[in-house]
C-alpha positions in Angstrom: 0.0 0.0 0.0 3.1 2.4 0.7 4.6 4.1 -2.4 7.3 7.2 -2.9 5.7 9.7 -4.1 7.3 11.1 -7.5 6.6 15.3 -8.1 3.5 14.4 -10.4 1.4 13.1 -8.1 -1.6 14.8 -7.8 -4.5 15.2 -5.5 -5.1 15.8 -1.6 -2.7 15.8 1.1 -3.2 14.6 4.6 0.2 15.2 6.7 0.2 14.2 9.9 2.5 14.1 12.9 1.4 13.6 16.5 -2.5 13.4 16.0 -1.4 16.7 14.1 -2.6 18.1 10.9 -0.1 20.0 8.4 -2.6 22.8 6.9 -0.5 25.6 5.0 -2.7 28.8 4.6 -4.9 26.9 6.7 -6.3 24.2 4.7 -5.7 20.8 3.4 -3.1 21.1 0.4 -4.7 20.2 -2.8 -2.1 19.9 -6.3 1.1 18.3 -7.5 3.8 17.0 -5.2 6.4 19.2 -5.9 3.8 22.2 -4.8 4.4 21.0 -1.4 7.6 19.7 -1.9 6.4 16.4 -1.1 8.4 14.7 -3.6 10.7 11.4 -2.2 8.3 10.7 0.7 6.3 7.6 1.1 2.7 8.0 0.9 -0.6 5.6 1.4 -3.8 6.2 -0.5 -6.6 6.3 2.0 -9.5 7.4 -0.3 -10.8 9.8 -2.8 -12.1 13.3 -2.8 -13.6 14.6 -6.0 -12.3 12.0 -8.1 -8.8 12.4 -6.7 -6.9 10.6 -4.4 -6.2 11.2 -0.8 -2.9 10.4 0.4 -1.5 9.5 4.0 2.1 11.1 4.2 3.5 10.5 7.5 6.7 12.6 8.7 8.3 15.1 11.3 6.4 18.0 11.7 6.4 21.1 9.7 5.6 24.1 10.3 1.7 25.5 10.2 0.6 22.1 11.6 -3.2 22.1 13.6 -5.7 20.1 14.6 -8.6 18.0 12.3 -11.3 20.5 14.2 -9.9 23.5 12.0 -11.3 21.6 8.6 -14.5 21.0 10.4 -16.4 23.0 8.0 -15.2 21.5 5.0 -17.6 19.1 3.3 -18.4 15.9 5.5 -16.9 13.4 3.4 -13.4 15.3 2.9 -13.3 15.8 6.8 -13.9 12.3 7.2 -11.1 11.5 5.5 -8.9 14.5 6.6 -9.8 12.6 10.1 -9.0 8.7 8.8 -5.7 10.2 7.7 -4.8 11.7 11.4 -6.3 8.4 12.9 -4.0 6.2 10.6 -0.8 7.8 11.3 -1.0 7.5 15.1 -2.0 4.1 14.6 1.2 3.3 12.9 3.3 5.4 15.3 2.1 4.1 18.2 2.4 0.5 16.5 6.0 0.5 15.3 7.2 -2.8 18.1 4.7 -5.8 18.7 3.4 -5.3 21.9 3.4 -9.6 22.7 7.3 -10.0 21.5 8.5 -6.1 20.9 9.7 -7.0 17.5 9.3 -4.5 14.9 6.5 -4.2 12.4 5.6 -3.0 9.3 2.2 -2.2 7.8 -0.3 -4.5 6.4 -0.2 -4.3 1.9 -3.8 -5.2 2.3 -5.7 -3.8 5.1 -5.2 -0.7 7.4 -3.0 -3.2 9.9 0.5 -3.6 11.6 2.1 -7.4 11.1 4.7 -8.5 13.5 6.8 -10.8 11.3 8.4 -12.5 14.2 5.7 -14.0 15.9 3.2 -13.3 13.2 0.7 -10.5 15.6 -1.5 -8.6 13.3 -2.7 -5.3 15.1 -6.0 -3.3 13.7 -6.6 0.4 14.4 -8.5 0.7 17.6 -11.5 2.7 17.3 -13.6 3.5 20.9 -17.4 3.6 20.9 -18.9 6.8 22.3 -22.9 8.0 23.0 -23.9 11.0 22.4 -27.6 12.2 23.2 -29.9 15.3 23.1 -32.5 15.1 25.8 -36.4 16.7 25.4 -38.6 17.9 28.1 -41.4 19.5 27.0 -40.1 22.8 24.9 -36.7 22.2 26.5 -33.6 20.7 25.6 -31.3 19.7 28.2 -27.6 21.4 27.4 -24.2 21.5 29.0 -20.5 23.0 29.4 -18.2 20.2 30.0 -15.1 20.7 31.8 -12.7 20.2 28.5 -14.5 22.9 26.7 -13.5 25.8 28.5 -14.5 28.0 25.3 -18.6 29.0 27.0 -20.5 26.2 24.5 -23.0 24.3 25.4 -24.1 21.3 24.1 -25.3 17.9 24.9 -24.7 14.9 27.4 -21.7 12.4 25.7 -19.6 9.8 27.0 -17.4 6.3 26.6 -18.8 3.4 26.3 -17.3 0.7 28.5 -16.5 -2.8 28.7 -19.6 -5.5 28.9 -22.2 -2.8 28.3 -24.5 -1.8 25.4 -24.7 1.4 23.9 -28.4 1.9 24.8 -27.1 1.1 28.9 -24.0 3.7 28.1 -26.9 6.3 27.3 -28.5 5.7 30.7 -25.5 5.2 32.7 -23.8 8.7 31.5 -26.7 10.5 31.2 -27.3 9.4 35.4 -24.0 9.8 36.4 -23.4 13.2 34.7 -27.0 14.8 35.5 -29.1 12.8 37.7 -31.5 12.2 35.5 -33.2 9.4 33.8 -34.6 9.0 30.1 -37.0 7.2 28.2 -38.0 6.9 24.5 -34.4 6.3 23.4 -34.0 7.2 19.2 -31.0 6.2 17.6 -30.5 9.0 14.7 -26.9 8.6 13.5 -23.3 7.8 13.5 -20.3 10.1 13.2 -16.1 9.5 13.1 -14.7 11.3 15.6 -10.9 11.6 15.4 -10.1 13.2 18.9 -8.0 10.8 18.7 -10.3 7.6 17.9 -13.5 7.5 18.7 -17.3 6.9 16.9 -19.9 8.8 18.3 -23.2 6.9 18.3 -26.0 9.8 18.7 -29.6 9.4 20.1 -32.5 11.6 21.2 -34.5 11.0 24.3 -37.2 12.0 26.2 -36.8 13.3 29.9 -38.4 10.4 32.2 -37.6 11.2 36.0 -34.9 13.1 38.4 -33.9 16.2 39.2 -30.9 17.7 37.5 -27.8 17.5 39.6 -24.5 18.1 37.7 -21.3 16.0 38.3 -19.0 18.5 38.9 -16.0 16.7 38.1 -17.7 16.3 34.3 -19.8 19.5 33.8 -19.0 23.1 34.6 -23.0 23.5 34.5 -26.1 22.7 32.8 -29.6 23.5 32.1 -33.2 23.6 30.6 -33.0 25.9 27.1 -36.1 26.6 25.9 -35.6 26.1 21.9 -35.6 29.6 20.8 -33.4 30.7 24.0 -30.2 28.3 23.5 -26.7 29.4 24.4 -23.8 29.7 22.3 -23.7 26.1 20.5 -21.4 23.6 18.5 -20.3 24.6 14.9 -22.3 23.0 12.5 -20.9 19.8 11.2 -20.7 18.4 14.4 -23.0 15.3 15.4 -24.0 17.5 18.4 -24.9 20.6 16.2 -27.1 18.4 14.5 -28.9 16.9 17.6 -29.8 20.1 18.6 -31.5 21.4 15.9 -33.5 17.7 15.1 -34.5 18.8 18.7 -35.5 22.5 17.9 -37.0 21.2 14.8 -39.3 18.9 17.1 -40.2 21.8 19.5 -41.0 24.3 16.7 -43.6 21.6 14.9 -44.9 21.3 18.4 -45.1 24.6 20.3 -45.9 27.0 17.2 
């Protein structure tokens, strides 16, 4: 699957270092090799984009480099990829010696994998289930600030999903834990990639069912009832959250006028 790149080659660049993203002028490089000076390197193809391909360059970092959320607002499909790239080359670097014998490995020529040649280990990329849910009461919808967003959004109730459990009893369980409340009417609406640093978010709407809301402190900085025209700074769009949210407001607004 590796190849060196020659200056010719064409099409969109995903460099990545560190769960870092190189974006020169603040976007994902899009043109000939030798634009980029990418000429020499070795490269996989992870997709396409527009009928051209998408390639995985792996190296040191350069200057200009950021994170995956900064091409957010690109088109779904290219940020999914942008995202698989990122995901990729942490998987190899974090793969380079078989964890069973400490060997070193080398990547799979058919499949996203690492091989151990010694004792013949074949490692996969490790992806993490998450929940994510927007919860109704009446015209309301129940909104957050969580602790790692120190940036005043709010948006809804999310969390890991963890060993022996479904993703339905992941709902309940972080939904309790993180706001004291329970839920009923569970939805399922839709799925996302989520490449902070390796996780799918699995996203649901509920309905409020009992409790009082009581925030875990050592998850949420606070929370609250938002009417659906009164709702406090949100999640870019593009985000499984965003959209959430407004299937929520949608659902007031048929409802309350």
């Amino acid at each position: 699957m590796e190849q060196t790149i020659n200056k010719r080659d064409c099409g969109w660049w995903i460099v990545s270092h560190e769960q870092k993203l190189w974006l020169p002028n603040g976007d994902l490089p899009n043109g000939y090799a030798e634009k980029f000076s990418l000429e020499g390197k070795t490269a996989i193809k992870i997709g396409e984009w527009e009928g051209e391909p998408v390639w995985l360059v792996r190296e040191a970092r350069r200057q200009e480099m950021g994170s995956v959320r900064q091409v957010i607002d690109r088109d779904p499909g290219l940020f999914q990829l942008a995202g698989r790239g990122v995901q990729l080359a942490e998987f190899y670097r974090s793969h380079k010696y078989c964890g069973y014998c400490g060997h070193e490995m080398h990547p799979g020529k058919t499949e996203w994998a690492m091989l151990c040649g010694h004792c013949n280990e074949r490692y996969y990329p490790q992806i993490a289930p998450c929940i994510i849910v927007a919860i109704r009461h009446q015209d309301k919808i129940l909104l957050a600030q969580h602790n790692r967003h120190r940036n005043g959004i709010y948006t809804v109730l999310a969390g890991f999903v963890e060993v022996g459990e479904t993703l339905e009893q992941a709902v309940a369980r972080e939904v309790m834990e993180e706001s004291s409340i329970r839920v009923k009417n569970l939805r399922y609406v839709t799925s996302q990639p989520w490449p902070f640093p390796q996780s799918l978010m699995t996203a649901y709407m509920a309905e409020y069912d009992s409790g009082e809301l009581k925030i875990d402190p050592k998850e949420l900085l606070d929370a609250g009832w938002y009417r659906y025209d009164q709702l406090p700074l949100l999640p870019p769009p593009g985000t499984v959250a965003r959209r959430l949210i407004e299937d929520t407001v949608a659902l007031c607004r048929a409802e309350y006028e």
